[in-house]
BAZA-895566 format. One line per 2 residues: number of its first residue (from 1); their letters; for each residue z, x, y of C-alpha. Coordinates in steps of 0.2 Angstrom, whole numbers, m for minus. Layout:
NUM	a	Z/X/Y; ...
This chain:
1	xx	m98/57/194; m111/52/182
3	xx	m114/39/169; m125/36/154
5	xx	m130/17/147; m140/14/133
7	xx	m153/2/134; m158/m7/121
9	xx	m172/m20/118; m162/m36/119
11	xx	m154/m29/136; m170/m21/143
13	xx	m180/m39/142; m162/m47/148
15	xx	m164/m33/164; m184/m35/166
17	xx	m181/m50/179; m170/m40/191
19	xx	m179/m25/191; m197/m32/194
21	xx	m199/m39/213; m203/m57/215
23	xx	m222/m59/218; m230/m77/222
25	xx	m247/m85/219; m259/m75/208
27	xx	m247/m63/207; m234/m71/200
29	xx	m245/m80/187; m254/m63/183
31	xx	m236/m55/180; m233/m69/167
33	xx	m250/m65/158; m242/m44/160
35	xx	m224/m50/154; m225/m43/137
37	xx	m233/m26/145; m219/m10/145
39	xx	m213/m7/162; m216/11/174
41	xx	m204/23/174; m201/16/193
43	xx	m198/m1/186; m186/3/174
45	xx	m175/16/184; m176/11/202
47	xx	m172/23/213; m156/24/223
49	xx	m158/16/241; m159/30/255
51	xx	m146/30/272; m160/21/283
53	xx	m164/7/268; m161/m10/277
55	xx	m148/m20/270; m159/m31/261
57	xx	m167/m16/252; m149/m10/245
59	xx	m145/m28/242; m162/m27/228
61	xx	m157/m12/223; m139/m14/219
63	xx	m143/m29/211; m154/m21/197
65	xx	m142/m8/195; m127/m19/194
67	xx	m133/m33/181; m126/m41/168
69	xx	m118/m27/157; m113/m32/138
71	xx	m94/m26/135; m92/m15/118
73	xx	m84/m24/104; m73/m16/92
75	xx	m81/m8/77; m67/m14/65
77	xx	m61/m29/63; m47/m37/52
79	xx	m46/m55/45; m34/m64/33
81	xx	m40/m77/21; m31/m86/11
83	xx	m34/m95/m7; m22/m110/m12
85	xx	m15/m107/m29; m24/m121/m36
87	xx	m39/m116/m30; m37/m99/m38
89	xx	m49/m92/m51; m34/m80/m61
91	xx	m17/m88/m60; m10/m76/m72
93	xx	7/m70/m62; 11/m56/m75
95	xx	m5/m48/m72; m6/m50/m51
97	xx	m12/m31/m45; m21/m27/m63
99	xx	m33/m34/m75; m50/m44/m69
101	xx	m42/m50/m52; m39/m31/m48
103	xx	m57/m24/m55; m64/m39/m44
105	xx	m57/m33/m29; m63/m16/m34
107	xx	m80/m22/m34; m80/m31/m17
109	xx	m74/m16/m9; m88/m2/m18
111	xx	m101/m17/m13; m95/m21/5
113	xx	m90/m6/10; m74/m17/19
115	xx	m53/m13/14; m46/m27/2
117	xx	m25/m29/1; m18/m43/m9
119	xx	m1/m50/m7; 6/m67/m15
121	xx	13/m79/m6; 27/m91/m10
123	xx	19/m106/m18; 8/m93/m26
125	xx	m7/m92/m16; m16/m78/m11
127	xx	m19/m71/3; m31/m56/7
129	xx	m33/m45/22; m51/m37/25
131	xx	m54/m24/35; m69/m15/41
133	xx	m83/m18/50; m91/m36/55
135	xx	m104/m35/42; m94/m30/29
137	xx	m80/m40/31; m91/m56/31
139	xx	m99/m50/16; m81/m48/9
141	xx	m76/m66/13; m92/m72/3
143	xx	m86/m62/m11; m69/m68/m12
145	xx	m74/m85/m12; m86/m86/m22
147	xx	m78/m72/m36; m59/m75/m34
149	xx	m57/m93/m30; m63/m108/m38
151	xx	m80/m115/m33; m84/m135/m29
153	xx	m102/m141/m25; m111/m155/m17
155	xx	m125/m159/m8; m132/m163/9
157	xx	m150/m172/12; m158/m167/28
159	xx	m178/m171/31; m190/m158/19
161	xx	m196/m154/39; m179/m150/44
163	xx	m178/m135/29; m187/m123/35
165	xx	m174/m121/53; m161/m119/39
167	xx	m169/m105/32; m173/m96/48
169	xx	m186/m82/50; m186/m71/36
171	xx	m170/m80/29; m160/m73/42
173	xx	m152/m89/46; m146/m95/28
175	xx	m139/m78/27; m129/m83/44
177	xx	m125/m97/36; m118/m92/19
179	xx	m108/m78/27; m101/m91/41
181	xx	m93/m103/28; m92/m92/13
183	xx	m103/m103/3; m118/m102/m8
185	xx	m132/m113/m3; m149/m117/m12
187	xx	m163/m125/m3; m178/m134/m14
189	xx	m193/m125/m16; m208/m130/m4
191	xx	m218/m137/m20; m201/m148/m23
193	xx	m200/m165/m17; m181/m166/m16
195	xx	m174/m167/2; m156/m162/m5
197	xx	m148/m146/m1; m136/m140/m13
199	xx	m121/m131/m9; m107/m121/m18
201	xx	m90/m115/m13; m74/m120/m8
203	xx	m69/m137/m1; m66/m131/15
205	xx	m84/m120/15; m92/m136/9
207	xx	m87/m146/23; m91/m134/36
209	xx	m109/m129/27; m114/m146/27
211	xx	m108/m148/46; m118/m136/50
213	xx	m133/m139/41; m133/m158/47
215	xx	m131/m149/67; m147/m139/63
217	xx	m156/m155/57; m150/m167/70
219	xx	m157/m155/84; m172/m155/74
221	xx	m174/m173/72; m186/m180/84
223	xx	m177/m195/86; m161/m199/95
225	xx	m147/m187/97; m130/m191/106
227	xx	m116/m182/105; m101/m190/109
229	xx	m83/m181/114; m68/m189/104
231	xx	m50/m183/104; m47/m172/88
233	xx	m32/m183/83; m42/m197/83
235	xx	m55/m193/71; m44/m197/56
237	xx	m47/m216/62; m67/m214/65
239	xx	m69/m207/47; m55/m219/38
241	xx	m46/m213/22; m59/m203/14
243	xx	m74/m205/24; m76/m222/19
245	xx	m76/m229/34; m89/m218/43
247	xx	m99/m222/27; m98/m240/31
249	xx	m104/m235/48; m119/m223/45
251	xx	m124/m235/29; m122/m254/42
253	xx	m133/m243/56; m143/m232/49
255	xx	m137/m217/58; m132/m201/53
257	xx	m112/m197/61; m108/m180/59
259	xx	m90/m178/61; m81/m159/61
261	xx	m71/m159/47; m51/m156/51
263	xx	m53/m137/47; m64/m136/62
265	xx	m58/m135/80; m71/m147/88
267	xx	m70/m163/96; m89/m168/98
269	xx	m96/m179/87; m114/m179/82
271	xx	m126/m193/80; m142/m195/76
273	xx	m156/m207/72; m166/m222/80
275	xx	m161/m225/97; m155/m241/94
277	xx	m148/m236/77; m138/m220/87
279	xx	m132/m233/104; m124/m245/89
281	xx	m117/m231/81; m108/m224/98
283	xx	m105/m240/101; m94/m243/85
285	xx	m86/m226/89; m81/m228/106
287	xx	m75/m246/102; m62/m238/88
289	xx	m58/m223/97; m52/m235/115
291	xx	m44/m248/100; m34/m236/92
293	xx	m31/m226/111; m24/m241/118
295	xx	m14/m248/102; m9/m234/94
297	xx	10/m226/95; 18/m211/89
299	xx	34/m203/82; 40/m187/77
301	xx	49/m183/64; 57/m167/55
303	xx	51/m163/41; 57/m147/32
305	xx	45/m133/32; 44/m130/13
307	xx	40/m148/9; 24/m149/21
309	xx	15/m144/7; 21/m159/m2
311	xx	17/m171/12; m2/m163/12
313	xx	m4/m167/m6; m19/m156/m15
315	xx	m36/m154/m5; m25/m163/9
317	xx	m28/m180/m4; m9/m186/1
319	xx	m13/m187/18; m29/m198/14
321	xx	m19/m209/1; m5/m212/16
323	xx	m20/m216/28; m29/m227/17
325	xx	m11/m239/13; m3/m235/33
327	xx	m19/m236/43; m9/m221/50
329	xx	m13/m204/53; m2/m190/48
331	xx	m3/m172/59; 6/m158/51
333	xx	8/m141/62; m3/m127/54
335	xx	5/m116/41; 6/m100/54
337	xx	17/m111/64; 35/m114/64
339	xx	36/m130/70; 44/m142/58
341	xx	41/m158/69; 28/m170/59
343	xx	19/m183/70; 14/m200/62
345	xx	0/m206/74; m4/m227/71
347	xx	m1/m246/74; 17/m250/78
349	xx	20/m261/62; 13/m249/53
351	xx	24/m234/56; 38/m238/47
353	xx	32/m239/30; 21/m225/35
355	xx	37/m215/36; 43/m219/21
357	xx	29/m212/14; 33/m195/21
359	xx	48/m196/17; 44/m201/m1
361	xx	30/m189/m2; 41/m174/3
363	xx	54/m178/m6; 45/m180/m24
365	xx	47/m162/m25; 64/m157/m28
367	xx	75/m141/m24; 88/m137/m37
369	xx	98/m121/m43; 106/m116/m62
371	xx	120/m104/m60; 119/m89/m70
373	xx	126/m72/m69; 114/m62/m59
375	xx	114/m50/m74; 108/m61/m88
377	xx	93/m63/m77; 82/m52/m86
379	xx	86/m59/m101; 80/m76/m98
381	xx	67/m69/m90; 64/m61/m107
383	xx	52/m44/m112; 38/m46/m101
385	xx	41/m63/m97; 42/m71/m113
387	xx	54/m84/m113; 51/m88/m94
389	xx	30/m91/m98; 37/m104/m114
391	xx	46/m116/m98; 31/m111/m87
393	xx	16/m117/m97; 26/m134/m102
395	xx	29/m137/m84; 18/m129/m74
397	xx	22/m139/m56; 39/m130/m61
399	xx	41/m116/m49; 55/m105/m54
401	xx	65/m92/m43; 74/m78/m46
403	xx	83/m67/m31; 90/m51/m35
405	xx	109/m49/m33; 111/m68/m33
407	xx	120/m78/m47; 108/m94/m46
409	xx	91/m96/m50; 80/m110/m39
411	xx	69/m122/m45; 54/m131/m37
413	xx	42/m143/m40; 42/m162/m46
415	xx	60/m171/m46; 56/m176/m65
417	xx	48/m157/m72; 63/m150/m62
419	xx	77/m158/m71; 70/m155/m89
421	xx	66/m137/m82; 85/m136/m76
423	xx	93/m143/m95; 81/m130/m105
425	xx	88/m114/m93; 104/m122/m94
427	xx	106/m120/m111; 97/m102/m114
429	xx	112/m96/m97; 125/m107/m111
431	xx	121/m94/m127; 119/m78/m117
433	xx	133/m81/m110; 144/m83/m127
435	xx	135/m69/m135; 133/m58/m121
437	xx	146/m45/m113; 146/m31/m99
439	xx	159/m19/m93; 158/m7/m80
441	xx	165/12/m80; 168/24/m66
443	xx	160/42/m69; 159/53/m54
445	xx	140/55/m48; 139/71/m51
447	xx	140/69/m70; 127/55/m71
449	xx	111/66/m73; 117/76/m88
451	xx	121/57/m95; 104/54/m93
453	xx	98/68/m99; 81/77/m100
455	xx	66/63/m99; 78/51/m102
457	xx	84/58/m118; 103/56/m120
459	xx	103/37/m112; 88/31/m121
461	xx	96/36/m138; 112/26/m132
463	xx	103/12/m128; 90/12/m142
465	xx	109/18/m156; 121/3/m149
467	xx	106/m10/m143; 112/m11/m122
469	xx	108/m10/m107; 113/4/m96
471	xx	111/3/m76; 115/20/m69
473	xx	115/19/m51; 103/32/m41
475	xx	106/44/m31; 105/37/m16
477	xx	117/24/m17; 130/36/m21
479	xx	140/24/m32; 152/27/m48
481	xx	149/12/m56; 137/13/m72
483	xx	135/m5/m81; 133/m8/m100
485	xx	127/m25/m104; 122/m33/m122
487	xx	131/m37/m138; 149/m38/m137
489	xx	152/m23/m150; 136/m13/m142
491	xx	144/m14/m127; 162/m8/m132
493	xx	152/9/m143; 141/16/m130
495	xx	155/14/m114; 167/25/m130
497	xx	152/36/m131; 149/37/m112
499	xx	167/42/m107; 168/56/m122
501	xx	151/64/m115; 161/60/m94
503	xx	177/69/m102; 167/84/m108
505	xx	156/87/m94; 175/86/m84
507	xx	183/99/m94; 167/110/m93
509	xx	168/122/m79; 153/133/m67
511	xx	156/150/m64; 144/163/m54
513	xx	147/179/m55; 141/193/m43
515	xx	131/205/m55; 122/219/m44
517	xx	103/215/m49; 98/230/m55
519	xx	110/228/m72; 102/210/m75
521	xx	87/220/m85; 102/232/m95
523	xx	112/217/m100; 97/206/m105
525	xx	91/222/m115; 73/221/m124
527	xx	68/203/m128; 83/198/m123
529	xx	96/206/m139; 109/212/m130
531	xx	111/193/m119; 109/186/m138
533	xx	122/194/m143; 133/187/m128
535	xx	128/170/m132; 130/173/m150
537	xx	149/178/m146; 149/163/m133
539	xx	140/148/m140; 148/134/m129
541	xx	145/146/m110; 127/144/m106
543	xx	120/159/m96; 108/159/m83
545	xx	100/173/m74; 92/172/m58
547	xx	74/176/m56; 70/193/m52
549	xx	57/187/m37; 73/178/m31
551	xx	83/197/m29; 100/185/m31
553	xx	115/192/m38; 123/177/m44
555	xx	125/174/m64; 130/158/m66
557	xx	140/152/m83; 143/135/m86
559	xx	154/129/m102; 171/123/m109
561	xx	184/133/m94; 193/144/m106
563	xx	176/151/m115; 168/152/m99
565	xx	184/162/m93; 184/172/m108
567	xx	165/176/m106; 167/180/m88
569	xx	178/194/m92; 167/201/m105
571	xx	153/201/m93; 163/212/m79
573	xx	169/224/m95; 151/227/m98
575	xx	145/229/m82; 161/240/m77
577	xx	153/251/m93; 139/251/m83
579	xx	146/255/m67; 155/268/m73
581	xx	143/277/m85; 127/276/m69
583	xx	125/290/m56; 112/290/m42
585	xx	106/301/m30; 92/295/m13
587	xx	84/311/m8; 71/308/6
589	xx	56/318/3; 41/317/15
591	xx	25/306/10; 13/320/7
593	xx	24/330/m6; 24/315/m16
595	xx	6/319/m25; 15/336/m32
597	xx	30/327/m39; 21/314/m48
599	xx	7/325/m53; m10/321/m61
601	xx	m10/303/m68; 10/304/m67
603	xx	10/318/m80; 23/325/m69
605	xx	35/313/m64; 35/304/m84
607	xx	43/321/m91; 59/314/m78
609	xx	65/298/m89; 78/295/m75
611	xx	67/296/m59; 61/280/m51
613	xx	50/281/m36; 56/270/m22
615	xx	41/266/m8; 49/261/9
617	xx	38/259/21; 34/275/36
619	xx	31/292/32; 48/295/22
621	xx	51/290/5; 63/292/m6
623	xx	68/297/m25; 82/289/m34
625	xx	91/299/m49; 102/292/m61
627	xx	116/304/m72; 103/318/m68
629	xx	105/331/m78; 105/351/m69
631	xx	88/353/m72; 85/339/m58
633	xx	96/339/m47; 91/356/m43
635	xx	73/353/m39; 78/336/m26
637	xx	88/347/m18; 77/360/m12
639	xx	65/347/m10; 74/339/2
641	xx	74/353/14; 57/348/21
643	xx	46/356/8; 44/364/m10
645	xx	53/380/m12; 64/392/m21
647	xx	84/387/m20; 98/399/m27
649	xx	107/386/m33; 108/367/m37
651	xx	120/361/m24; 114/346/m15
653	xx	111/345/1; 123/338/14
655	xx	113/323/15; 115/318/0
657	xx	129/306/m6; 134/297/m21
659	xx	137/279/m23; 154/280/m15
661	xx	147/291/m1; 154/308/m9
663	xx	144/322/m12; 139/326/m30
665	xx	150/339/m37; 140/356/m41
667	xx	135/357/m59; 131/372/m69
669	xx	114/377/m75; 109/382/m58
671	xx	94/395/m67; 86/379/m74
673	xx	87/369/m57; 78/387/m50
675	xx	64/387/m63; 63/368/m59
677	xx	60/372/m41; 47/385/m42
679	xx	39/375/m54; 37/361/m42
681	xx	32/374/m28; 15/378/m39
683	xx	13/359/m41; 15/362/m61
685	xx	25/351/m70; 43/349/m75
């Protein structure tokens, strides 16, 4: 068994210290000055220990062959992001899948490379899931942020020294950087004297941007750094309501305190500046952080899932506002979870009015229905959302709800928005329902196509005549219940109109008639005159002929039942006529006399209207005669005998049979049938 691994450069330098023995002395320090220099062949594939190698010898060798060995990663990756709904850049809900939003997404994917799906969520959000590889999935991120949701900015001043680390070598770093946090971030020119960075993006880039960038400058600072390790759910206390108290802090010692913003997972705490600036600034830290560990208490709470939002306030700016009056801190579980239980973190006095505030908070959003038949929804809804975007764009914190199949519609949003949102619906449900009707037939399923008709035709022109609204169920839910909605007198006309067209279709009836194909051409006749004249006689039955390719012998007639009955029996006289007035004859004659029958270019065999050549397949084919006159029959006889030659007389052979399996009776004329024959024999014509 074999193996193959690729080495690459960032492994072989990783590998160079196992496979090059250990020298000392001169010799180690000359291998430092030869570090750079490529390795032998011997040096970079060691050869496998021998059965005499000491154990030390296969110890070495294992070793270098069994170091450190990067595992693969997965090629593609998929991410979810989501973009709050007042952080979106096109809020148009009428437009969601089309219009700029869609021809941005478009774009991201032809420039990334990376898959782009879109899906709403329920308090209107976005959220999008990126597929693809790494690279192009962080470059997607970039793009959504900075093309399909809102951008904030603001500003972080680090040393002018410090820039350049930002940057990196060849800017590969700021690139990092941007694609990390989904942020756009513009560094002064060398020949500016400004020290402020400036970045763009969303709240949550922002904060993690400037976290970042204040980590590469503290550990380029040449002064102090200390990083200190604080319990995530006590930051909230360091920082105060709105940073302002690690403001106070930085601006009473002069040291920069870097605190992960709530979005980021970390617990340490960066700070950094004179040495005595950085131990009073730990020292203020540590002091709140054993204060409020000692002091503080908690309590849970149940808080329904849907008003979280409510408690978090915009931007998270209700939790700040319930800090900065409490002194408490609020956790809320994250939105993936299902946990309802909200823990108020704080002193002991101050959790009861901190409660009320979550309470209060959660509750200033209000939950409310309007009954309304679940059929009028579409019309308060109105044509493309007309009447629903008039409520909308006066009360936009309104969100309004409609679920299929129920008879209530659900609103959200602001106890105050919600009530005048509730009276305004209340009263367009009032007048539809006083000048709106419905009723409800039962036509049997089969029927409901031909009411649609064509494309649509026959409903669209009820609809469009009596001004309803028709709901024919599909297919699939087998159901005989067709719905008319609308004006009163609309709906009364088109359910009359709807049960004539049911009645018609009842008393009409299907027929299929067994018709051997081979008559289907003789009762069509030439461009179809003789079947015109049927229809002509039968206007209401509509005839329909199977396709030749399908070799059916079902006519099928479909009409009122006593004029398709009546049509019925005129087709069978006809064909009967037809039956009656046909003769045919199979004679088998070998494959290599067929040349002399049909003769040069079919001069032969078109002198014989009657004839039709019938290829089977083998070495035997036949001839098929109908009401063959003497002068025919004669010459197939003697044919069938195995070759071309003078008969007597025109009797057929025994072999052949009629239709009914008789044999032909003997006509008269049997000189003819003789010229016939001998004709045939010289190969000349009939």
């Amino acid at each position: 068994m074999s193996s193959v691994a690729v080495l690459t450069q960032e492994s072989f330098n990783e590998h160079r210290s196992g496979l090059r023995p250990e020298k000392g002395g001169a010799a180690g320090a000359a291998a430092g000055e030869e570090e750079e220099a490529l390795p032998t062949y011997k040096d970079a594939f060691p050869p496998l220990p021998e059965k005499a190698a000491s154990p030390e010898g296969t110890q070495e060798t294992t070793n270098a062959w069994t170091s450190k060995i990067r595992p693969l990663k997965a090629s593609v990756i998929t991410q979810v992001f989501h973009v709050p709904l007042e952080e979106r850049k096109y809020k148009d809900l009428n437009q969601f899948g089309e219009g700029d939003q869609a021809k941005v997404c478009v774009d991201i994917m032809h420039k990334t490379g990376a898959h782009l799906e879109l899906s709403l969520a329920k308090d209107q959000g976005l959220s999008i899931m990126v597929s693809g590889k790494l690279d192009a999935v962080m470059k997607a991120r970039k793009e959504i942020v900075s093309r399909l949701q809102t951008q904030a900015s603001a500003t972080v001043g680090i040393p002018k020294e410090h820039h350049r680390f930002v940057i990196g070598k060849n800017g590969e770093k700021l690139q990092e950087l941007e694609l990390k946090t989904a942020t756009k971030i513009q560094i002064p020119r060398p020949d500016d004297p400004s020290n402020q960075i400036k970045i763009s993006g969303t709240k949550e880039g922002l904060e993690k941007a400037k976290h970042e960038i204040l980590l590469i400058s503290a550990e380029q600072d040449k002064r102090a750094v200390e990083r200190v390790n604080i319990d995530k759910v006590y930051h909230p206390f360091i920082t105060g309501a709105y940073n302002k108290l690690v403001g106070e802090m930085m601006q009473e010692t002069g040291a920069r305190v870097n605190v992960p913003p709530p979005s980021v997972n970390k617990t340490e705490i960066v700070i950094t500046g004179e040495k005595e600036q950085v131990a009073l600034a730990v020292t203020m830290i540590k002091k709140v952080y054993e204060e409020k560990k000692k002091n503080a208490t908690t309590i849970a709470v149940e808080v329904k899932k849907s008003q979280h939002k409510y408690v978090i306030g915009p931007k998270g700016n209700t939790l700040q506002e319930i800090l900065e009056k409490t002194g408490v801190s609020v956790e809320i579980p994250p939105s993936d979870s299902s946990s309802e239980t909200v823990i108020l973190r704080g002193e002991p006095d101050r959790l009861g009015q901190a409660l009320t505030e979550v309470y209060a908070k959660a509750n200033s959003y209000t939950v409310s229905s309007v009954s309304a038949p679940s059929w009028l929804h579409r019309f308060i809804i109105g044509k493309k959302g007309q009447n629903l975007a008039k409520i909308t764009q006066q009360m936009p914190k309104v969100h309004i709800e409609f679920t299929e199949g129920e008879d209530k519609i659900t609103l959200e949003g602001p106890t105050k928005d919600v009530q005048m949102v509730q009276g305004q619906i209340e009263v367009i449900v009032t007048d539809l329902v006083n000048r709106m009707d419905f009723t409800e037939i039962s036509v049997d399923p089969k029927f409901h196509r031909h009411l649609i008709g064509k494309g649509g035709v026959n409903i669209n022109r009820i609809k469009e005549l009596h001004k309803v609204s028709v709901r024919i169920p599909p297919d699939n839910e087998k159901s005989t219940v067709i719905r008319i909605e609308g004006d009163p007198q609309g709906v009364q006309e088109a359910k009359k109109e709807l049960l004539e067209l049911t009645s018609r279709m009842e008393n009409e009836r299907t027929k299929d008639m067994i018709i051997e194909q081979r008559f289907h051409r003789a009762i069509i006749g030439q461009k179809g005159e003789k079947i015109k004249e049927v229809r002509d006689k039968f206007p209401e039955v509509i005839i329909n002929f199977p396709d030749p390719a399908q070799k059916s012998d079902i006519v099928q007639l479909r009409g009122p039942r006593n004029e398709v009955e009546k049509c019925s029996k005129f087709m069978q006289k006809i064909v009967a006529e037809m039956t009656e007035n046909s003769f045919s004859l199979s004679v088998p004659i070998f494959k290599q006399f067929h040349r002399n029958i049909i003769g040069k270019g079919g001069s032969n065999i078109k002198k014989v209207p009657y004839i039709s050549k019938r290829i089977r397949d083998g070495g035997v084919h036949s001839l098929q005669a109908a009401q063959l006159p003497d002068r025919v029959q004669g010459p197939l006889c003697a044919l069938h005998h195995g070759g071309v030659r003078r008969r007597a007389h025109p009797l057929p052979h025994r072999g052949l049979r009629d239709r009914q399996g008789h044999h032909p009776r003997p006509r008269r004329g049997g000189g003819e049938g003789q010229a016939a024959t001998a004709r045939l024999g010289r190969g000349e014509g009939l």
